[in-house]
N, CA, C and O atoms as a DFTB+ gen file, in Angstrom:
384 C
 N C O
     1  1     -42.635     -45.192       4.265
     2  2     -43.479     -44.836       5.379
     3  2     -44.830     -45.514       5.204
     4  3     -45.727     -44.899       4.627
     5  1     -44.988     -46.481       5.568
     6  2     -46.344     -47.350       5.998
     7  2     -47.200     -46.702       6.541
     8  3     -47.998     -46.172       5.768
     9  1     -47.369     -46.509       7.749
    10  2     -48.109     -45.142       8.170
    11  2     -47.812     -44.172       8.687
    12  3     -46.778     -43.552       8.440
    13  1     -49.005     -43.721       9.836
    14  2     -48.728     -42.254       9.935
    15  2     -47.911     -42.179      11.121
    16  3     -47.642     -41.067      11.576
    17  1     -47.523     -43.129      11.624
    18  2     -46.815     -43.117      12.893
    19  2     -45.185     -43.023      12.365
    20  3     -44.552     -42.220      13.050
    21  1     -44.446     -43.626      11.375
    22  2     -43.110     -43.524      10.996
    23  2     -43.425     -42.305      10.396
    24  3     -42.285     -41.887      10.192
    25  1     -44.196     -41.415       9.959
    26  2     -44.086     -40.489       9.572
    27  2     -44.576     -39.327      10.210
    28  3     -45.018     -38.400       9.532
    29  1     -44.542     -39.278      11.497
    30  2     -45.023     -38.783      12.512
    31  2     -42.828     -38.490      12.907
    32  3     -41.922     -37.666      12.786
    33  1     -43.182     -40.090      13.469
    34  2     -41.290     -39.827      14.131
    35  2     -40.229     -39.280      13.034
    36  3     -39.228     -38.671      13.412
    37  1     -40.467     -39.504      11.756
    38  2     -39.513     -38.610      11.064
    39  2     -39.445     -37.196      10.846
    40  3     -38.409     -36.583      10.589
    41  1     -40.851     -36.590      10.985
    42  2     -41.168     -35.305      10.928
    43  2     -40.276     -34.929      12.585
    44  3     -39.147     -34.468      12.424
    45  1     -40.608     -35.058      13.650
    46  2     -40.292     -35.062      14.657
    47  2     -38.423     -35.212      14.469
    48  3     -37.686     -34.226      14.486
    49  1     -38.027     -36.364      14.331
    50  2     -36.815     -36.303      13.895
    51  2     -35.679     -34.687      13.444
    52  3     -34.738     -34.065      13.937
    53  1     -36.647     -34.639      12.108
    54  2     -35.680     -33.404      11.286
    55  2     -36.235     -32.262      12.142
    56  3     -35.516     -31.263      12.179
    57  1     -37.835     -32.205      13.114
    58  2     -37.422     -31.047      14.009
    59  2     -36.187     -30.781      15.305
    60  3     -35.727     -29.747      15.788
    61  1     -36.013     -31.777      15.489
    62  2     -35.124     -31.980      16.842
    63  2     -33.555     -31.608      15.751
    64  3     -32.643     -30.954      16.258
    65  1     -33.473     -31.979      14.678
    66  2     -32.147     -31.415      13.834
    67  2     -32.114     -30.066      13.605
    68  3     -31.042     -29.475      13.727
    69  1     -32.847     -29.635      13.375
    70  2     -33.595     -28.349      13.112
    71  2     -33.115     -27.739      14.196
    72  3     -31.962     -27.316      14.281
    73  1     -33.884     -27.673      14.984
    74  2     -33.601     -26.697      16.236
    75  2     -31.944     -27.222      16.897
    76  3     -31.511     -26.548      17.831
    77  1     -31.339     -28.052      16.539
    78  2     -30.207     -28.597      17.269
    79  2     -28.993     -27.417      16.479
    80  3     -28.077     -26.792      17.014
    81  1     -29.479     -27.447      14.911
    82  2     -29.036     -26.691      14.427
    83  2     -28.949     -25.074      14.350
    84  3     -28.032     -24.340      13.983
    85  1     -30.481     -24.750      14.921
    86  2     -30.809     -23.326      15.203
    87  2     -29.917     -22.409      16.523
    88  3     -29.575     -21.261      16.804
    89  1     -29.865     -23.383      16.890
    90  2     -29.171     -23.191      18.168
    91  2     -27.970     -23.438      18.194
    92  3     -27.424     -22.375      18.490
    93  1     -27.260     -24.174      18.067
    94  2     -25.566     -24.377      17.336
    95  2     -25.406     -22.855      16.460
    96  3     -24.873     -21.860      16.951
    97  1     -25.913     -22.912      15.252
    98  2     -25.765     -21.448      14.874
    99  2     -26.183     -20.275      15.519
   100  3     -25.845     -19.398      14.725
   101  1     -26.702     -19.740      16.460
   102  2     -27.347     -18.775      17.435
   103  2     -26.324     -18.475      17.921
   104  3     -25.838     -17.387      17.610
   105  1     -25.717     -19.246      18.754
   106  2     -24.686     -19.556      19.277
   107  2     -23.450     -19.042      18.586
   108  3     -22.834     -18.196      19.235
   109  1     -22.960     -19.362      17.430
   110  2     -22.275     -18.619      17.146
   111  2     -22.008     -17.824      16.105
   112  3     -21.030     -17.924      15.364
   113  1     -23.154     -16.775      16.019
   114  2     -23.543     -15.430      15.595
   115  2     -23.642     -14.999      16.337
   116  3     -23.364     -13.825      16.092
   117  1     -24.046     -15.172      17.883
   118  2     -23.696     -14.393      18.945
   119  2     -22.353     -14.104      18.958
   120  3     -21.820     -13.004      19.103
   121  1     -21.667     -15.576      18.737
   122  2     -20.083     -14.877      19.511
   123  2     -19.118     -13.766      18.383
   124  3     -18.209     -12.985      18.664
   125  1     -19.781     -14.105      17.001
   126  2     -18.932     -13.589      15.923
   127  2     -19.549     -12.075      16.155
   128  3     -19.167     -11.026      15.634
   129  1     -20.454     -12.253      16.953
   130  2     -21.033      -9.898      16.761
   131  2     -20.874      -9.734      17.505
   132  3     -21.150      -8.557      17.735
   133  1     -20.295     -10.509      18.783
   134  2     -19.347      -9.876      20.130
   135  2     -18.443      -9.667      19.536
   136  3     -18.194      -8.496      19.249
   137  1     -17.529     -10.784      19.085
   138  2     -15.987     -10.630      18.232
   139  2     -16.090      -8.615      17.849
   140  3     -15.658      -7.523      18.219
   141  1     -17.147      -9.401      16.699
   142  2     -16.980      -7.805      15.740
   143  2     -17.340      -6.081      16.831
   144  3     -16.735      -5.029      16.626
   145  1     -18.150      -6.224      17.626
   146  2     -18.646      -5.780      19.001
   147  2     -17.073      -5.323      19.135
   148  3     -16.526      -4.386      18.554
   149  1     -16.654      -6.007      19.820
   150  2     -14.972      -5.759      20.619
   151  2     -14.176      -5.348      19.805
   152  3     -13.587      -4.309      20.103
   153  1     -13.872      -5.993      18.507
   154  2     -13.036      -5.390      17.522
   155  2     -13.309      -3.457      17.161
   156  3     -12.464      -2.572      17.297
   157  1     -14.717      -3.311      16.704
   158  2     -14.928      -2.053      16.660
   159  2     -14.719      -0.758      18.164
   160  3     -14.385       0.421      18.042
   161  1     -14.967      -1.317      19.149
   162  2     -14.736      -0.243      19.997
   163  2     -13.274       0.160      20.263
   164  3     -12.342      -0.642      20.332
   165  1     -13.172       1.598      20.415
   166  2     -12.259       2.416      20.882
   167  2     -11.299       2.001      21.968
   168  3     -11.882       2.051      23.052
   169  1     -10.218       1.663      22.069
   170  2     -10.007       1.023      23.596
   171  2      -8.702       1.802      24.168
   172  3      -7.769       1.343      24.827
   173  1      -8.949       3.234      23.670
   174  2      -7.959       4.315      24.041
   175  2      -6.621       4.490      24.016
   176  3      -5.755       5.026      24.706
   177  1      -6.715       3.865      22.996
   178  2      -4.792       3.659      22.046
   179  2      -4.762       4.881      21.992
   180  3      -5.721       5.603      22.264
   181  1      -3.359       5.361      21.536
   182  2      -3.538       6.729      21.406
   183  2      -3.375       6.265      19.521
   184  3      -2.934       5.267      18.951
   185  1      -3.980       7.562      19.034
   186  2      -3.724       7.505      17.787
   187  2      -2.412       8.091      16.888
   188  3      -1.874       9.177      17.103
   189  1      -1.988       7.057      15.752
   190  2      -0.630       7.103      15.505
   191  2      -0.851       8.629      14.285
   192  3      -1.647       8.851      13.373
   193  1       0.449       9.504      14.956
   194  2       0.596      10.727      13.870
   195  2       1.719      10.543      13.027
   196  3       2.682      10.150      13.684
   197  1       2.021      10.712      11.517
   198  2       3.129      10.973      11.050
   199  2       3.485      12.486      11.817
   200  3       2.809      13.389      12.310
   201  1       4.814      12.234      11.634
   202  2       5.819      13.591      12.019
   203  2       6.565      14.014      10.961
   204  3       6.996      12.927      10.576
   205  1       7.084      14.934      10.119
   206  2       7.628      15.508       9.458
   207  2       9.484      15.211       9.227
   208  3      10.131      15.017       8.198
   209  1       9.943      15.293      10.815
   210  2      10.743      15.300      11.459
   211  2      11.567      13.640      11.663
   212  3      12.626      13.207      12.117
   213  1      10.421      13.153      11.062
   214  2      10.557      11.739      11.770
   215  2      11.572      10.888      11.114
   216  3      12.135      10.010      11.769
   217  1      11.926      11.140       9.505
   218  2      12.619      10.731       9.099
   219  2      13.355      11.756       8.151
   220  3      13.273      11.903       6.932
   221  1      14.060      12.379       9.053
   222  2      15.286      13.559       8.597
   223  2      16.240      12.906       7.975
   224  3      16.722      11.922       8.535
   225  1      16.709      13.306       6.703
   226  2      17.832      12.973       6.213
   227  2      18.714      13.735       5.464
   228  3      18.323      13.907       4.310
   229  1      19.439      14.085       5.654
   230  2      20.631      14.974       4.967
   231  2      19.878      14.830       3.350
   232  3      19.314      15.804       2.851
   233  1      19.945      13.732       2.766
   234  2      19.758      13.894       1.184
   235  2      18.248      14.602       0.850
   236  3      17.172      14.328       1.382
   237  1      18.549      15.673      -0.282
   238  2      17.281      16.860      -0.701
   239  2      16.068      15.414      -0.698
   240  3      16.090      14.192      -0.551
   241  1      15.203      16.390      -0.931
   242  2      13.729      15.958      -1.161
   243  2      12.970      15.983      -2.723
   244  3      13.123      16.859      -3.574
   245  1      12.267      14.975      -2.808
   246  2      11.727      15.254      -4.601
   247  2      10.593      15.488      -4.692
   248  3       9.997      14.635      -4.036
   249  1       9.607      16.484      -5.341
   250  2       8.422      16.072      -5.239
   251  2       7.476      15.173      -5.285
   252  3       6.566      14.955      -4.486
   253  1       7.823      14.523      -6.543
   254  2       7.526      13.222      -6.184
   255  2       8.514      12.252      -7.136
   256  3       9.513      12.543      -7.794
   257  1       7.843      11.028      -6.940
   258  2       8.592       9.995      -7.684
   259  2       8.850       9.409      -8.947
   260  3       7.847       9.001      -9.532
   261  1      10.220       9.227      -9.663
   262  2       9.420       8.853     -11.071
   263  2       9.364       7.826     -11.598
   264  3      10.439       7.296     -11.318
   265  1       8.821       7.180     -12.184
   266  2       8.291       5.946     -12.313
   267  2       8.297       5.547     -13.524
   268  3       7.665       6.348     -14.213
   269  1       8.961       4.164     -14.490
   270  2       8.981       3.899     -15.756
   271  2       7.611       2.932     -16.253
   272  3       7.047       2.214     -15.428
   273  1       7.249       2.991     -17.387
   274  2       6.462       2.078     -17.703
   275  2       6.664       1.585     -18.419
   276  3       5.838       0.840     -18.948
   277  1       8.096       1.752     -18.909
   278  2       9.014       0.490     -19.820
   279  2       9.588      -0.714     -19.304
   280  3      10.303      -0.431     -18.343
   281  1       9.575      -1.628     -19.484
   282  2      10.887      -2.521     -19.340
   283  2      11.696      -2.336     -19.540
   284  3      11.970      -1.544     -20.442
   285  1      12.851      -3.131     -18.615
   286  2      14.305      -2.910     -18.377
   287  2      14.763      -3.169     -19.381
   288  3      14.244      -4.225     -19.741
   289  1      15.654      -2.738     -20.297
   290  2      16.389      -3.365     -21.776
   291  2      17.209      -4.500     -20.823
   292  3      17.827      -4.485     -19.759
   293  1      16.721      -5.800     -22.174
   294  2      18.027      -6.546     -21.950
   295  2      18.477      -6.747     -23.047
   296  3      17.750      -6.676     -24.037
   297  1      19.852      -7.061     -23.132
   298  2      20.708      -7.551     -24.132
   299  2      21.040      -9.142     -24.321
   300  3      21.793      -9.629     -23.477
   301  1      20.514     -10.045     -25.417
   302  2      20.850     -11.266     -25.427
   303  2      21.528     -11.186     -26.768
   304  3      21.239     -10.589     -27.805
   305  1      22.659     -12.086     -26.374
   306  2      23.583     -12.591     -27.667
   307  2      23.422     -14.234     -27.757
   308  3      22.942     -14.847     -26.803
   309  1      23.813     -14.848     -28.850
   310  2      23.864     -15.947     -28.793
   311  2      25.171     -16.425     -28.593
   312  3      25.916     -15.768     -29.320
   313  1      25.765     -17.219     -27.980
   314  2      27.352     -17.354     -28.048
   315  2      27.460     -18.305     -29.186
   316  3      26.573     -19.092     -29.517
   317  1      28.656     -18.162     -29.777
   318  2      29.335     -19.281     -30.822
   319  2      29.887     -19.965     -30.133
   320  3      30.337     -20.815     -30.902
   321  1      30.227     -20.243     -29.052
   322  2      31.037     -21.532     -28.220
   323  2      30.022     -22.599     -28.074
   324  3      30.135     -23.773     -28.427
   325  1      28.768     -21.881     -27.364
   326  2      27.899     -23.030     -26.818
   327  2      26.962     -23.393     -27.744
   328  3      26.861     -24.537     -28.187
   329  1      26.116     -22.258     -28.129
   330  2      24.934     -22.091     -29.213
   331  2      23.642     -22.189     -27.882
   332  3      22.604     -22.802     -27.632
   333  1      24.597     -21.062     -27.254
   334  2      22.820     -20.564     -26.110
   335  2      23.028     -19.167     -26.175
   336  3      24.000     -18.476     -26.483
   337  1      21.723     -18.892     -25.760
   338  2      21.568     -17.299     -25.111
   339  2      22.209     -16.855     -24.068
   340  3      22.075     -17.540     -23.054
   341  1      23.123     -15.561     -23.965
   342  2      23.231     -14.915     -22.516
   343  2      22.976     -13.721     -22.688
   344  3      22.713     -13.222     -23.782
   345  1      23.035     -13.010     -21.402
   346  2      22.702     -11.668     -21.457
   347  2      23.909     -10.748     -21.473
   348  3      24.783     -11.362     -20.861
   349  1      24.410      -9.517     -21.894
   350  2      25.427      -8.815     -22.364
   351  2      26.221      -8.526     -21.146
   352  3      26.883      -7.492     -21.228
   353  1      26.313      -9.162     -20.075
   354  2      26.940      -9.026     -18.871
   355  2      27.805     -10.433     -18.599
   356  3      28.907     -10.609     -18.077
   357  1      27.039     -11.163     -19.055
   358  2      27.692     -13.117     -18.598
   359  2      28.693     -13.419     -19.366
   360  3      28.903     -12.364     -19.964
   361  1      29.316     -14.053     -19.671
   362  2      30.437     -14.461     -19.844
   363  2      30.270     -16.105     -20.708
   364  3      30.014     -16.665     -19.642
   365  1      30.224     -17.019     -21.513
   366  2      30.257     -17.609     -21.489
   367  2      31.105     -18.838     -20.774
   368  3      32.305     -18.992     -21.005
   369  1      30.412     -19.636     -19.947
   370  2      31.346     -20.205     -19.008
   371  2      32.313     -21.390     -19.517
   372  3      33.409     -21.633     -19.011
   373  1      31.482     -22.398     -21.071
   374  2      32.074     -23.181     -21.318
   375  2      33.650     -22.870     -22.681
   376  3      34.268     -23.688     -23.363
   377  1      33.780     -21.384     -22.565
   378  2      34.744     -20.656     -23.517
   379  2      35.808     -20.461     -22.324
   380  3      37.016     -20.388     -22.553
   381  1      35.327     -20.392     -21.198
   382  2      36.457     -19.899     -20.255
   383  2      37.495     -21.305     -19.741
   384  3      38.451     -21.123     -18.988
């Protein structure tokens, strides 16, 4: 910047970005707190109830549920046919 005149139009410059930008974003923070605006109001759904009734089933009821915090046992053998691992259900395929 030589003088005060290129540094006049650059100041000028980043204001015109400035506000190009102020306004681009204004713009849409308006529309995102309408969005949120519309999203929050009531718009007379009816509201959903569980029913008791709702899923009747012949089989009793438990109080509640029970739940392990073990792992599942597995069983690995090594086979003598192949010389791999299976689990106590598989079969070795290259013996069959």
């Amino acid at each position: 910047m030589e003088n005060e005149n290129d540094y006049l139009e650059v100041v000028n410059d980043l204001r015109d970005q400035y506000d190009a930008m102020k306004q681009k974003y204004g713009r849409r923070i308006a529309a995102l707190e309408a969005t949120i605006k519309y999203l929050k109001e009531d718009k007379g759904q009816p509201q959903l109830n569980f029913t008791m009734s709702q899923f009747h089933s012949s089989r009793p009821t438990i109080p509640r549920g029970k739940y392990t915090h073990e792992p599942i046992p597995l069983k690995f053998y090594k086979c003598k046919h192949c010389d791999k691992y299976h689990n106590h259900q598989n079969v070795c395929l290259d013996y069959l």
